[in-house]
C-alpha positions as CSV (number, residue, x, y, z in Angstrom):
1,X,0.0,0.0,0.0
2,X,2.5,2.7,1.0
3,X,4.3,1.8,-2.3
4,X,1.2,2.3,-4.4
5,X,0.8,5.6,-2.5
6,X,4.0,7.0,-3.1
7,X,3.8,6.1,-6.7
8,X,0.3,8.2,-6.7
9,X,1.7,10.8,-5.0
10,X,4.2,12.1,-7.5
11,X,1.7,11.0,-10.6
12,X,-0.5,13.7,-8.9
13,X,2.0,16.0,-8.4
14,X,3.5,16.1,-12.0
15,X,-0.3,16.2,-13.6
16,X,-1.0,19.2,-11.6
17,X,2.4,20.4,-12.6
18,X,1.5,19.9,-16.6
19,X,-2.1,21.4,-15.7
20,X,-0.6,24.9,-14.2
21,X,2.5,24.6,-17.3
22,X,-0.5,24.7,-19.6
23,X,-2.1,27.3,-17.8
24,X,1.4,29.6,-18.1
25,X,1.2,29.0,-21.4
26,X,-2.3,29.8,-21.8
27,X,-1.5,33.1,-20.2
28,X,1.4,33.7,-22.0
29,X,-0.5,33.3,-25.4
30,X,-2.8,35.5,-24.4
31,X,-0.5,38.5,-22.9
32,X,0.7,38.6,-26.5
33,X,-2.2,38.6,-28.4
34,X,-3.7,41.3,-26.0
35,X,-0.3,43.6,-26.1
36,X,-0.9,42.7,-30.3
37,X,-4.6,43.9,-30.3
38,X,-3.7,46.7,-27.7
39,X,-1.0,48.4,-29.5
40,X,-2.7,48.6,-33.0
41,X,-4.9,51.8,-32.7
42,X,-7.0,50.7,-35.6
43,X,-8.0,47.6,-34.2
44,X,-8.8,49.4,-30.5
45,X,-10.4,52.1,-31.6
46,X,-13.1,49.8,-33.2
47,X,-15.3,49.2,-30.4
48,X,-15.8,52.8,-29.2
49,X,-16.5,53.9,-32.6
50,X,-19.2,51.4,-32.5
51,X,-20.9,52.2,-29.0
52,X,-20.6,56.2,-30.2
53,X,-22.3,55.7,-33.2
54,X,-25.1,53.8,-31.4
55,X,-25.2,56.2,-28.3
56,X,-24.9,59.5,-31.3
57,X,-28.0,57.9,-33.3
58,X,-30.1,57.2,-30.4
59,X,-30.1,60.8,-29.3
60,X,-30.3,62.4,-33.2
61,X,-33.1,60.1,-34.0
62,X,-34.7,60.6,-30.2
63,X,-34.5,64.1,-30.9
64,X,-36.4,64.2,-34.5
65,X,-39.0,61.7,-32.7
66,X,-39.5,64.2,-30.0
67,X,-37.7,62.1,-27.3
68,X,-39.1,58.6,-28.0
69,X,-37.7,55.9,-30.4
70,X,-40.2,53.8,-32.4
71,X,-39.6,49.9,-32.0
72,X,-38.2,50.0,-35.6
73,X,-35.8,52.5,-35.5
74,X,-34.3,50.8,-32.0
75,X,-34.2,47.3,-33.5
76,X,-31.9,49.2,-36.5
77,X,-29.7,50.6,-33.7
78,X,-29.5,47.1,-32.1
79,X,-29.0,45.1,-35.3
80,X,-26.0,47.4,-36.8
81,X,-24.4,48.4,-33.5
82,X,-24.2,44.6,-32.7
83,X,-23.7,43.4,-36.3
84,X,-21.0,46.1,-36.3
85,X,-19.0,45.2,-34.0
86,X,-19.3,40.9,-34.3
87,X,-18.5,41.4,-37.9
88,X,-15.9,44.2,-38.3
89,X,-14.4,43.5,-34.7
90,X,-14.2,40.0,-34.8
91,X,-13.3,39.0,-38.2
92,X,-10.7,42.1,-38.6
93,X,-9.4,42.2,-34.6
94,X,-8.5,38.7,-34.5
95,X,-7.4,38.3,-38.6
96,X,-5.2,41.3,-38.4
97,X,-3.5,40.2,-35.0
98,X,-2.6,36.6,-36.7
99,X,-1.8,37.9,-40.0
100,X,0.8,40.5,-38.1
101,X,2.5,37.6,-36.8
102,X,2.6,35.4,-39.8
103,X,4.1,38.6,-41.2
104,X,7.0,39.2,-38.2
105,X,7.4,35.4,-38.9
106,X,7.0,35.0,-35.0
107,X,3.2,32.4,-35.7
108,X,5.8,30.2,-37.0
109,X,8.3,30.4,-34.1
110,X,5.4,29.5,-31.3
111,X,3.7,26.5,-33.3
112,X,7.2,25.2,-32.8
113,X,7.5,25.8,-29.7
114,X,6.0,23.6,-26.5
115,X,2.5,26.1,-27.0
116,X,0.1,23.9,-28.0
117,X,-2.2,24.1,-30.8
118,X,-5.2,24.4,-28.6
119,X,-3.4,27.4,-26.2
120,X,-2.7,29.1,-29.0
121,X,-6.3,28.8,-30.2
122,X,-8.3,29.7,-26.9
123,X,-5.3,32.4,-26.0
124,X,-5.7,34.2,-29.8
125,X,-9.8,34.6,-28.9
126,X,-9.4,35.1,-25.6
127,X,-9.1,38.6,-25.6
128,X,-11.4,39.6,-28.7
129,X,-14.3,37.4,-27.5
130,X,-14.3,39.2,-23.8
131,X,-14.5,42.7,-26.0
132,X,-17.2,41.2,-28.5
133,X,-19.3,40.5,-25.3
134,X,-18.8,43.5,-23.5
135,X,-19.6,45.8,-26.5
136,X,-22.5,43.8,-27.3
137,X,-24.1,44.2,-23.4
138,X,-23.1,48.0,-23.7
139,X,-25.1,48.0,-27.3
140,X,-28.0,47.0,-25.8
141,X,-27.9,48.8,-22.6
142,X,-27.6,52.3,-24.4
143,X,-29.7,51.5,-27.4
144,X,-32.8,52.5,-25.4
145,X,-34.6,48.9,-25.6
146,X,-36.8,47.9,-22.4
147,X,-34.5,46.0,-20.2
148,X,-37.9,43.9,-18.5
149,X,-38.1,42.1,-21.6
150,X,-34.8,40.9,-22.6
151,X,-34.3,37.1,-21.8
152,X,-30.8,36.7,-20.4
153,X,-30.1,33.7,-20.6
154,X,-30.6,33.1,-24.2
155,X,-29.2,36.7,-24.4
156,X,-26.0,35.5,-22.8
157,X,-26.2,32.3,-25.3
158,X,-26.9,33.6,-28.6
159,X,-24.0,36.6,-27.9
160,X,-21.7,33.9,-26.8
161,X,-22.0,31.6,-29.9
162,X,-22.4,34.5,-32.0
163,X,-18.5,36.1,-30.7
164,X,-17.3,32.8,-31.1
165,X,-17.9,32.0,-34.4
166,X,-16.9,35.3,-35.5
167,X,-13.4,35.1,-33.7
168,X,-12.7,31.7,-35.4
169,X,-13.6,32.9,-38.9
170,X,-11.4,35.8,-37.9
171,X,-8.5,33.3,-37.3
172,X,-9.8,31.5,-40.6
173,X,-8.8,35.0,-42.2
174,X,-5.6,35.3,-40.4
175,X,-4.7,32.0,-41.9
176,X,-5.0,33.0,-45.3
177,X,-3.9,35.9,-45.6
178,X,-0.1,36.4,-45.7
179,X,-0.1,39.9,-44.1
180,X,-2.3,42.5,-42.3
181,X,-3.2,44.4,-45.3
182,X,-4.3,41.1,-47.3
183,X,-6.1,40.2,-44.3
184,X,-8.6,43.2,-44.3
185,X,-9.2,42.4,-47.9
186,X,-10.4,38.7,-47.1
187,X,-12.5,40.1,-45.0
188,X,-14.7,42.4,-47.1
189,X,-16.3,39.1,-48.5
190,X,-17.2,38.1,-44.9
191,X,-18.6,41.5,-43.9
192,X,-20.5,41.7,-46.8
193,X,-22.7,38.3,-46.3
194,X,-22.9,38.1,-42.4
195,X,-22.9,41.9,-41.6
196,X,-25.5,43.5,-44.3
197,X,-27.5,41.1,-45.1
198,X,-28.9,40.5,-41.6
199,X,-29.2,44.5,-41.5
200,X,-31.0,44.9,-44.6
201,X,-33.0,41.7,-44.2
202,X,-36.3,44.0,-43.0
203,X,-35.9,45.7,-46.4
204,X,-36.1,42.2,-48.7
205,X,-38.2,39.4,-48.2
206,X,-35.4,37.5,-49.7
207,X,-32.8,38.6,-47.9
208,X,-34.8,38.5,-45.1
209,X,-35.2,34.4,-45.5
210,X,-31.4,34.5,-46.3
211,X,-30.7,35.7,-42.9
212,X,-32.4,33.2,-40.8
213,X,-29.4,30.8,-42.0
214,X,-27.0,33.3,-40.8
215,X,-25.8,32.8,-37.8
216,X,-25.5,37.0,-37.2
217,X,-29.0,36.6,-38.7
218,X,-30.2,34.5,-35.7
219,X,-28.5,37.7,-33.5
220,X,-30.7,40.3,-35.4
221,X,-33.9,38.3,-35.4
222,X,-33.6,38.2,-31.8
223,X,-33.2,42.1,-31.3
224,X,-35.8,42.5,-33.7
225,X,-38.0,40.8,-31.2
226,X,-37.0,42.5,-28.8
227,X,-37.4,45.7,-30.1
228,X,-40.6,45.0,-30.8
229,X,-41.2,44.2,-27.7
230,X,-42.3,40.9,-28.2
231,X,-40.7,37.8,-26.2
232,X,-38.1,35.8,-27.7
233,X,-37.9,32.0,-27.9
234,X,-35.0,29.8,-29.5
235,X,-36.1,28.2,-32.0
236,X,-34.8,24.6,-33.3
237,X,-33.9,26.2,-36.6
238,X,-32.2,29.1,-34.6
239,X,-29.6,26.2,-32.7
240,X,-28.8,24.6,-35.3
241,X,-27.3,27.8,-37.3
242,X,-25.7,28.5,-34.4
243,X,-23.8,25.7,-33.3
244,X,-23.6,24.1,-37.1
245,X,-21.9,27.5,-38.4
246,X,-19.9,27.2,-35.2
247,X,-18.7,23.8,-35.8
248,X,-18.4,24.4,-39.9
249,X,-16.3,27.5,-39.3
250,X,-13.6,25.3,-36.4
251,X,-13.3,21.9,-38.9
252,X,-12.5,24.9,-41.6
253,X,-10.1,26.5,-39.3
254,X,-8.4,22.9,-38.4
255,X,-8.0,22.1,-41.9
256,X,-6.3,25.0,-43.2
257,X,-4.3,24.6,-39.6
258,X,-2.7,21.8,-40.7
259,X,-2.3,22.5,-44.2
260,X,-0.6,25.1,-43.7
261,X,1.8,22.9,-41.8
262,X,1.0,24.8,-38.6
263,X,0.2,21.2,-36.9
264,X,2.9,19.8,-34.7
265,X,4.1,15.9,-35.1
């Protein structure tokens, strides 16, 4: 017995070792990517453009409707403020930060390192996800929507899937592209389907349909709702887009991973 127990002992002690080594690491990933993101003006000033605009909007239009939004003119606010900043934040924040180091030849130097492929995933959306949430809370706070009827909980869900996916197409961008200025190129295609057609999708029955497979579509329908003041409810068809376009857009990512020869033996 006290054999068995000294063997457990140190077994316990190096996987807790391994645990808080990956946990460094983890940090250490994400230190850079945030002193990346944090040192590129462009990239920060993003997000407070967005919650300006929103914020400058809600008091010019409040002030031609004599004080009071209409429900349609607050679901617009919602749907591009939050559009916004998913789309252009997400894809170009976290492509532009991966593209910069595939550029400074340093993306090269940690997949060759003892950093995992999966720390360097989680620590390169780290950073942007937190920010995609927090805009998106401070969106809806200051867009002037009732408060009482917003459903937190699928709130909180729908946001989160929503950031995610955008911060792994972003690294799908930062993959391709072989430097920053290529990267905001690629993604103009990506802005263009998942950022304007969910906020034109009122103006086109077409587009309108188009956007319910979107899974910023699923983002807008939901703000539409509650702009309207009408209670939201996930629907089947809303989960599926959702977590499908979240799944699609990770095998995507892995493939052109290891293609580009990024995947360690």
């Amino acid at each position: 017995m006290k054999s068995m127990n000294g063997t457990a002992q140190p077994m316990e002690r190096n996987a807790r070792g391994s645990a808080l080594g990956s946990l460094h690491k983890l940090a250490a990933v994400t230190q850079i990517k945030w002193l990346c993101i944090s040192r590129n003006a462009m990239i920060m000033i993003g997000p407070v453009l967005v919650i300006g605009m929103v914020y400058a909007c809600k008091i010019l239009y409040g002030i031609n409707a004599e004080g009071s939004l209409v429900p349609f003119l607050t679901g617009v606010l919602l749907n591009i403020g939050i559009t916004m900043n998913i789309c252009a934040e997400g894809f170009i924040m976290v492509g532009t930060s991966i593209a910069e180091e595939k550029e400074n030849h340093t993306l090269r130097a940690l997949m060759t390192s003892s950093i995992t492929g999966v720390q360097y995933f989680i620590g390169s959306i780290l950073v942007p996800f937190v920010m995609l949430m927090a805009v998106n809370y401070i969106v809806l706070f200051i867009s002037g929507i009732s408060l009482d009827i917003v459903p937190w909980v699928p709130f909180f869900l729908v946001s989160m899937v929503v950031s995610l996916t955008s911060c792994v197409l972003g690294m799908i961008v930062g993959i391709c592209a072989k430097n920053q200025m290529n990267a905001n190129l690629i993604s103009y295609p990506f802005l263009m389907v998942f950022m304007m057609i969910p906020v034109f999708g009122n103006m086109s029955e077409g587009l309108h349909k188009i956007s319910a497979f979107l899974f910023t579509g699923v983002m807008t329908g939901m703000t539409e709702r509650l702009a309207a003041g009408e209670k939201y409810v996930m629907s089947p068809l809303d989960m599926a887009v959702l977590f499908g376009e979240l799944a699609v857009s990770v095998l995507v990512f892995l493939m052109l991973y290891k293609r580009n020869g990024y995947e360690k033996d």
